[in-house]
N, CA, C and O atoms as CSV, one atom per row, in Angstrom:
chain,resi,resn,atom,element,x,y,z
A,1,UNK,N,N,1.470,-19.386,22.806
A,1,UNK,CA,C,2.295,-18.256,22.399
A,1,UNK,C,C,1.698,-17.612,21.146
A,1,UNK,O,O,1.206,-18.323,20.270
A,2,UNK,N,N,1.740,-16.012,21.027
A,2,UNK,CA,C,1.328,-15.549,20.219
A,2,UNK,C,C,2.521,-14.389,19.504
A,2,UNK,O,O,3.253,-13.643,20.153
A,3,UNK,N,N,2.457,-14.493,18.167
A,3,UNK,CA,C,3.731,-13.428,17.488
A,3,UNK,C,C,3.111,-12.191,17.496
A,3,UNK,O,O,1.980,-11.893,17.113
A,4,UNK,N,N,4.169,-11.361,18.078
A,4,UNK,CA,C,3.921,-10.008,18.211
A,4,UNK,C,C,4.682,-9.358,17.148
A,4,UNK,O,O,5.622,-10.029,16.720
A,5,UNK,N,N,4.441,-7.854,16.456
A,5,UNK,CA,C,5.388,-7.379,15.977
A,5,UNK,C,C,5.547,-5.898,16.771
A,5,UNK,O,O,4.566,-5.212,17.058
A,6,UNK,N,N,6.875,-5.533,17.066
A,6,UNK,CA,C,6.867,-4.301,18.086
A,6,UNK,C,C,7.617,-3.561,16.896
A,6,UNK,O,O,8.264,-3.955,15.926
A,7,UNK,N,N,7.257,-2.346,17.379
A,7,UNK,CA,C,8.557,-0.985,16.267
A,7,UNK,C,C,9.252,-0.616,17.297
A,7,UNK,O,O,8.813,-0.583,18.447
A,8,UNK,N,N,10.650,-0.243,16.869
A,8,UNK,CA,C,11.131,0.349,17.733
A,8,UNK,C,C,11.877,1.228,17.090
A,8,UNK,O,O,12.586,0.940,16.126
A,9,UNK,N,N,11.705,2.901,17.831
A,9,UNK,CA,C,12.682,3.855,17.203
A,9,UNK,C,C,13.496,4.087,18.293
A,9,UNK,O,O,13.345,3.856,19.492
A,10,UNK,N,N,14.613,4.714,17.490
A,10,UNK,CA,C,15.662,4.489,17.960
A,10,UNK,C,C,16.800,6.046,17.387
A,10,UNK,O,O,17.066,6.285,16.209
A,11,UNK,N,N,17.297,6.907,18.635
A,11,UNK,CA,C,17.436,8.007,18.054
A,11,UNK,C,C,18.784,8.558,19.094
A,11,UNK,O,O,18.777,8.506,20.324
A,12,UNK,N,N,19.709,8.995,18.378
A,12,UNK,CA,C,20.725,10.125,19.140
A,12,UNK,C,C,20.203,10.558,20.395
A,12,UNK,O,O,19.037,10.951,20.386
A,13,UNK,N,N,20.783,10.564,21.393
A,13,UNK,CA,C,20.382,11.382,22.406
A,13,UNK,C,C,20.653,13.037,22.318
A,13,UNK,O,O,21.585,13.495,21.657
A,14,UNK,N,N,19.660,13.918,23.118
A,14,UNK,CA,C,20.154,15.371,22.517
A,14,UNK,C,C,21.045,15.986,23.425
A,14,UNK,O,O,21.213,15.889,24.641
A,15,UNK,N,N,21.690,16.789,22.325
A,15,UNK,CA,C,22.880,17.387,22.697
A,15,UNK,C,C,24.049,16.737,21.955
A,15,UNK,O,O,24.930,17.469,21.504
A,16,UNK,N,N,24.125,15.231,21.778
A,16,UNK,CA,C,25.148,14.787,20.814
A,16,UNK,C,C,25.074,15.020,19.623
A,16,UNK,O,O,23.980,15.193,19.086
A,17,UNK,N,N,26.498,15.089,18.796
A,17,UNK,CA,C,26.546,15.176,18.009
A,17,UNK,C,C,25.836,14.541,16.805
A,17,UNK,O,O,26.269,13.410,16.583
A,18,UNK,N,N,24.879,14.939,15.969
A,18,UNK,CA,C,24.603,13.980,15.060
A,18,UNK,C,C,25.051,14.691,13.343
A,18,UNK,O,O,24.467,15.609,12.768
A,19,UNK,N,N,26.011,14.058,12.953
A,19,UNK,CA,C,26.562,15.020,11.861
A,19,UNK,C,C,25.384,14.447,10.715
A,19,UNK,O,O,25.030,15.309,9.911
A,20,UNK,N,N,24.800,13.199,10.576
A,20,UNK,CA,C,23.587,13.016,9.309
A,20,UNK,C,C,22.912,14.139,9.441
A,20,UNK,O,O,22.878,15.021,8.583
A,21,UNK,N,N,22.148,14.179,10.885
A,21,UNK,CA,C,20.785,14.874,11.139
A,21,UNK,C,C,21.066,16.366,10.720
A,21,UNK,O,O,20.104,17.094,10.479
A,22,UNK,N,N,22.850,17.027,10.588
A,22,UNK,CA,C,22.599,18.337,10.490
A,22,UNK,C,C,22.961,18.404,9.162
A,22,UNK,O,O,22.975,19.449,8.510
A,23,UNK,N,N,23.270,17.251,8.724
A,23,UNK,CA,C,23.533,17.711,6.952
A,23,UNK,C,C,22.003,17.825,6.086
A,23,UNK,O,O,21.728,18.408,5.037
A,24,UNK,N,N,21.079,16.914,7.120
A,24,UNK,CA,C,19.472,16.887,6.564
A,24,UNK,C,C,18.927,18.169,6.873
A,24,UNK,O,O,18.191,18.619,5.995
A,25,UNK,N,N,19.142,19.107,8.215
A,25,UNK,CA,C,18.913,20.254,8.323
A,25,UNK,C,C,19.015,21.192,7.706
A,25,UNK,O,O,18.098,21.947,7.386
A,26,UNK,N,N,20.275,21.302,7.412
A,26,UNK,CA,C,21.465,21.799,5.819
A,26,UNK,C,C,20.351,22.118,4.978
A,26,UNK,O,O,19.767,23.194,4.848
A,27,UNK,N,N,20.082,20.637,4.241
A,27,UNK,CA,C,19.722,21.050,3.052
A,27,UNK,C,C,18.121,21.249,3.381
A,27,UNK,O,O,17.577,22.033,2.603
A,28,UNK,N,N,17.547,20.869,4.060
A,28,UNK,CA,C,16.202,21.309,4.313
A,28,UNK,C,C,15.868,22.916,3.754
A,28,UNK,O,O,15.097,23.237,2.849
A,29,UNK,N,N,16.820,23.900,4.714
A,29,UNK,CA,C,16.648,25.517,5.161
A,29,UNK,C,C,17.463,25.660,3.708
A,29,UNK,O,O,16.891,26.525,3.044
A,30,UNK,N,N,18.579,25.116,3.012
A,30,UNK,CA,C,18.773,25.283,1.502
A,30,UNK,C,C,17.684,25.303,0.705
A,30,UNK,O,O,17.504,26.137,-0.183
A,31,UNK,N,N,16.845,24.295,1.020
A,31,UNK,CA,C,15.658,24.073,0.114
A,31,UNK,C,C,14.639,25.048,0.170
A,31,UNK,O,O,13.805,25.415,-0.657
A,32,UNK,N,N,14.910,25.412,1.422
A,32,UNK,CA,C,13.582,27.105,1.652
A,32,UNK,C,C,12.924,26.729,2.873
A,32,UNK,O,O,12.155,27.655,3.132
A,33,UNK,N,N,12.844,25.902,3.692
A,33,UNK,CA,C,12.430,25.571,4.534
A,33,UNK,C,C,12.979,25.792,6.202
A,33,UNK,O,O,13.063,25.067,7.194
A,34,UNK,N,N,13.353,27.520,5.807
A,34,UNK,CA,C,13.935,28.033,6.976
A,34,UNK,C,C,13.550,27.613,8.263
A,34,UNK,O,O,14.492,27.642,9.055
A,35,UNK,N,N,12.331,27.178,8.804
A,35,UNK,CA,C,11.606,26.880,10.294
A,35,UNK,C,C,12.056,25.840,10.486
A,35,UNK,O,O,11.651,25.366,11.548
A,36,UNK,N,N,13.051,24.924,9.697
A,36,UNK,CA,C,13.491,23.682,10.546
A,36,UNK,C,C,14.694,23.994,11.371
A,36,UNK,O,O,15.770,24.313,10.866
A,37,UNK,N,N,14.411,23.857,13.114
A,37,UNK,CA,C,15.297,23.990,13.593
A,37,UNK,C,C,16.826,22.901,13.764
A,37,UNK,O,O,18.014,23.203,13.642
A,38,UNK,N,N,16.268,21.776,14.038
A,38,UNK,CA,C,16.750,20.713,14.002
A,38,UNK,C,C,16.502,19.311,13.564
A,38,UNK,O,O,15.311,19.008,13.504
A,39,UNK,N,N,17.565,18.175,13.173
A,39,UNK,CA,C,17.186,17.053,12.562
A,39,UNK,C,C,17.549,16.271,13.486
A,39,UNK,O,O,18.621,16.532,14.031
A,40,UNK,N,N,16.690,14.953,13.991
A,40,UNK,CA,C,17.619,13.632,14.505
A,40,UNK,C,C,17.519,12.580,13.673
A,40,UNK,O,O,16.381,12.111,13.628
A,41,UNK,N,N,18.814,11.729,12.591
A,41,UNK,CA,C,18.299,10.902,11.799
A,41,UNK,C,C,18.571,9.504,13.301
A,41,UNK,O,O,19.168,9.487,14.378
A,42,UNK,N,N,17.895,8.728,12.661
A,42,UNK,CA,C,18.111,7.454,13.743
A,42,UNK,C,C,17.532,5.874,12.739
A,42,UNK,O,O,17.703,5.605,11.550
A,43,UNK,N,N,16.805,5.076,13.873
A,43,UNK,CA,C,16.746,3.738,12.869
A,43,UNK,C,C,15.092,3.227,13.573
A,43,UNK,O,O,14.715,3.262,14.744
A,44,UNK,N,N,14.596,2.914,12.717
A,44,UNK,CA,C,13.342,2.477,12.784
A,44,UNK,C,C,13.134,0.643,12.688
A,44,UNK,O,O,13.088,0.037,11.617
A,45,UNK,N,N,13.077,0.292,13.426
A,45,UNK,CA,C,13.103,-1.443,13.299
A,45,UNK,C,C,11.721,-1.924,13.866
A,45,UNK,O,O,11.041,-1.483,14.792
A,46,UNK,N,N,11.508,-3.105,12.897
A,46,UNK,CA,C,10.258,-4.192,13.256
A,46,UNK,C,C,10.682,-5.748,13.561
A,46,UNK,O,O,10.982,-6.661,12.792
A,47,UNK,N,N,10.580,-5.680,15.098
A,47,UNK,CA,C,10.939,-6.838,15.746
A,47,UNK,C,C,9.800,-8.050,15.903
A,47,UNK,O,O,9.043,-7.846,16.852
A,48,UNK,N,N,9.560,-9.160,15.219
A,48,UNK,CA,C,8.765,-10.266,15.714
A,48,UNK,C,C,9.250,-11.066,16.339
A,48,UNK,O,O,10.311,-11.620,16.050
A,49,UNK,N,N,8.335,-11.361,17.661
A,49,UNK,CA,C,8.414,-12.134,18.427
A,49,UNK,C,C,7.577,-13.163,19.053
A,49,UNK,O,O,6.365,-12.944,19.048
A,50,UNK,N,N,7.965,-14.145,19.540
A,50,UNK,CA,C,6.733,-14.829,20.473
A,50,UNK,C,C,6.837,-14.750,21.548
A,50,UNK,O,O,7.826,-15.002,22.236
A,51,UNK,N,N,5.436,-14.247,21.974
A,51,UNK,CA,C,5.357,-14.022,24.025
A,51,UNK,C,C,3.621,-14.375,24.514
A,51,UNK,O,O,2.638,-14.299,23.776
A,52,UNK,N,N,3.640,-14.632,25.469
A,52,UNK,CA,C,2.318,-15.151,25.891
A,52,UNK,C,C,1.390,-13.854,25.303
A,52,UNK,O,O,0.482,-14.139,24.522
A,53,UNK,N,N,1.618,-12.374,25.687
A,53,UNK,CA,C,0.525,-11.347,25.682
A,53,UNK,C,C,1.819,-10.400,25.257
A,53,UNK,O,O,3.030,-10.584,25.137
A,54,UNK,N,N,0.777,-9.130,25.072
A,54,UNK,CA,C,1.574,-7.910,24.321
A,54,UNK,C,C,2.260,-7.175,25.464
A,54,UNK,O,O,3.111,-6.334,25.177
A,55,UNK,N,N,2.019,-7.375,26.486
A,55,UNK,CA,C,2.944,-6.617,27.704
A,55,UNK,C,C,4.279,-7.647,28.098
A,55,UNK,O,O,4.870,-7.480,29.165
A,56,UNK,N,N,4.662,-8.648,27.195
A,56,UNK,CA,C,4.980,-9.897,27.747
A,56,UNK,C,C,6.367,-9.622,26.870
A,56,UNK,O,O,7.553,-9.705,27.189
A,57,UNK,N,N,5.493,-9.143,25.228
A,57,UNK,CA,C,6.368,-8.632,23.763
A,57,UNK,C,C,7.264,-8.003,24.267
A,57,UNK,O,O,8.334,-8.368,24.755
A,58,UNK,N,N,6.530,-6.428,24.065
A,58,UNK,CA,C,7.125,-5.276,24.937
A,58,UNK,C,C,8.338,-5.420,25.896
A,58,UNK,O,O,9.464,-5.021,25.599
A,59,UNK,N,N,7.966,-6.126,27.275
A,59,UNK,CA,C,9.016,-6.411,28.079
A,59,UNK,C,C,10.316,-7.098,27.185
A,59,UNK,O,O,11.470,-6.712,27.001
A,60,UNK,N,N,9.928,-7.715,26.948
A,60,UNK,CA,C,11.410,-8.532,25.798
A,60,UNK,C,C,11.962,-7.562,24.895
A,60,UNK,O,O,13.173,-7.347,24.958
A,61,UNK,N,N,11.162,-6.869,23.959
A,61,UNK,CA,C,12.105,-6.292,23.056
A,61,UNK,C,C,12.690,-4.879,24.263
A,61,UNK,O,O,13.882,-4.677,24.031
A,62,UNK,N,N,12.329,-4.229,25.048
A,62,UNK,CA,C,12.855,-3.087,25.571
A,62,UNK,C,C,14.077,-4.050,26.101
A,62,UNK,O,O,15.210,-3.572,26.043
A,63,UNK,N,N,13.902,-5.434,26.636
A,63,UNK,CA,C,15.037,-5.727,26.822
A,63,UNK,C,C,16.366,-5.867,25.569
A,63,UNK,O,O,17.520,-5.443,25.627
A,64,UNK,N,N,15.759,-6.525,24.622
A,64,UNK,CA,C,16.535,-6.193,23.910
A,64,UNK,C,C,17.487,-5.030,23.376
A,64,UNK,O,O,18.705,-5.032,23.199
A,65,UNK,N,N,16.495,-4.000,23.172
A,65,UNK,CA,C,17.046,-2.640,23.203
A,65,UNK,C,C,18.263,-2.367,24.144
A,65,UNK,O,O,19.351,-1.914,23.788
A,66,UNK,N,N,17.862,-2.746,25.494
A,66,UNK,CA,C,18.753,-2.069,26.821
A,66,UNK,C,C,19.747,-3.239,26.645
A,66,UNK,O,O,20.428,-2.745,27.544
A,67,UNK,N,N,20.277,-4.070,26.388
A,67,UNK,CA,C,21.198,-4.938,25.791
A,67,UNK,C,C,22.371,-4.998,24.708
A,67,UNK,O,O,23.585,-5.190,24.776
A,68,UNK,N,N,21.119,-4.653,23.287
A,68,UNK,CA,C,21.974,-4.636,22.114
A,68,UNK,C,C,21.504,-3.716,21.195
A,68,UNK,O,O,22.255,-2.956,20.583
A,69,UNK,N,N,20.110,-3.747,21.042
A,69,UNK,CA,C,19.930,-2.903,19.972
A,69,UNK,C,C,20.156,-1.038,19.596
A,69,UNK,O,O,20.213,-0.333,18.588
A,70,UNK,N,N,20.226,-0.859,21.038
A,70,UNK,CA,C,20.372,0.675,21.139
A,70,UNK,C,C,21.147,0.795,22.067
A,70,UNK,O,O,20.829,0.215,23.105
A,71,UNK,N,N,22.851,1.833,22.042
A,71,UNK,CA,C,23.538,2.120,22.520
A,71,UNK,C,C,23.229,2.894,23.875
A,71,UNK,O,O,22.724,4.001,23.686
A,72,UNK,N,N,23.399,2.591,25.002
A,72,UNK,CA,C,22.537,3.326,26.008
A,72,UNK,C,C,23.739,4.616,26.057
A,72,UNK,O,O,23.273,5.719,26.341
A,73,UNK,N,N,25.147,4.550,25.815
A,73,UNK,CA,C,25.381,6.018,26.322
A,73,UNK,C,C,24.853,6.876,24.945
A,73,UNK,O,O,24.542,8.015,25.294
A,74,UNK,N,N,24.701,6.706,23.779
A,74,UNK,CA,C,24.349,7.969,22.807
A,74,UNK,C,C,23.241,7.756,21.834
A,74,UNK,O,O,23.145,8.327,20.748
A,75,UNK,N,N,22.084,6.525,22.525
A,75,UNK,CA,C,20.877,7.066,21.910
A,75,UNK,C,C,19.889,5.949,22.953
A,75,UNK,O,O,20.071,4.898,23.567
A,76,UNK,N,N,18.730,6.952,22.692
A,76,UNK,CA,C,17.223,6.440,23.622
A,76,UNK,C,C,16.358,5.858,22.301
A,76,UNK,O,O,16.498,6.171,21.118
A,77,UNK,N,N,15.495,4.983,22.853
A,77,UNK,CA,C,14.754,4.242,21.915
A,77,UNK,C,C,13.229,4.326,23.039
A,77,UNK,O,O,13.011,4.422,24.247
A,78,UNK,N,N,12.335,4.207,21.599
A,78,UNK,CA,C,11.098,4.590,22.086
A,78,UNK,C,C,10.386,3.196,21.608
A,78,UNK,O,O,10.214,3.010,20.403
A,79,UNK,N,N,10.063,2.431,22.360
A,79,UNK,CA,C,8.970,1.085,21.753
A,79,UNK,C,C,7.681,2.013,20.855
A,79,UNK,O,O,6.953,2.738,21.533
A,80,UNK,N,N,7.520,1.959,19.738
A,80,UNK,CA,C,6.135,2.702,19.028
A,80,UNK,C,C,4.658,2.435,19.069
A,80,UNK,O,O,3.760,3.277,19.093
A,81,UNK,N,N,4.498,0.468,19.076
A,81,UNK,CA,C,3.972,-0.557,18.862
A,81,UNK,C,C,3.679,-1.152,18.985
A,81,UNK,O,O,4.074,-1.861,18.059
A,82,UNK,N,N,2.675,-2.068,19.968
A,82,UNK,CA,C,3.091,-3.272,20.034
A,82,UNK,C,C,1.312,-4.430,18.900
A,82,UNK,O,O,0.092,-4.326,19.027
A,83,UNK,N,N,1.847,-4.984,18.334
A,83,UNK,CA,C,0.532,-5.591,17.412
A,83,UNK,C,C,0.858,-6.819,17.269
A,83,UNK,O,O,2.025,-7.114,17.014
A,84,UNK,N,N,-0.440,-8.082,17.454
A,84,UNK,CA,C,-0.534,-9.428,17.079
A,84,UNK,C,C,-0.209,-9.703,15.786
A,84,UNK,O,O,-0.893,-9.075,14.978
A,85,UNK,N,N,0.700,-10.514,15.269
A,85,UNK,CA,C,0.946,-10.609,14.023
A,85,UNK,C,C,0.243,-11.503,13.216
A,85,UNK,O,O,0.496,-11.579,12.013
């Protein structure tokens, strides 16, 4: 077995409401930075694990995700990562 570390982001799905992401928008176009159309704030996590190989990692933490870590009705998560630790 080898420790993997995977990222996983993790973000609002679109169209829902995200009241952080539009208060960051807010002040963005306050700040002068009119071309921002939209914000999604969300959560960035580093999962270590042990799995034989990195397709082995992967499979486990997306499971995780589709389980617990990310709400499947109001946000999608993107694996970023996957690296030998």
């Amino acid at each position: 077995m080898t420790r993997f570390r995977v990222a996983v982001q993790i973000i609002p799905r679109r169209g829902l409401l995200d009241p952080q992401g539009k208060t960051v928008r807010d002040a963005l176009v306050t700040l002068g930075f009119g071309s921002v159309s939209d914000v999604h704030v969300g959560r960035h996590m580093v999962v270590e694990t042990d799995a034989k190989d990195a397709p082995a990692a992967e499979a486990s933490v997306r499971a995780m995700c589709e389980r617990l870590l990310a709400n499947p009705v109001t946000e999608d998560f993107t694996i970023a990562g996957v690296v030998a630790a």
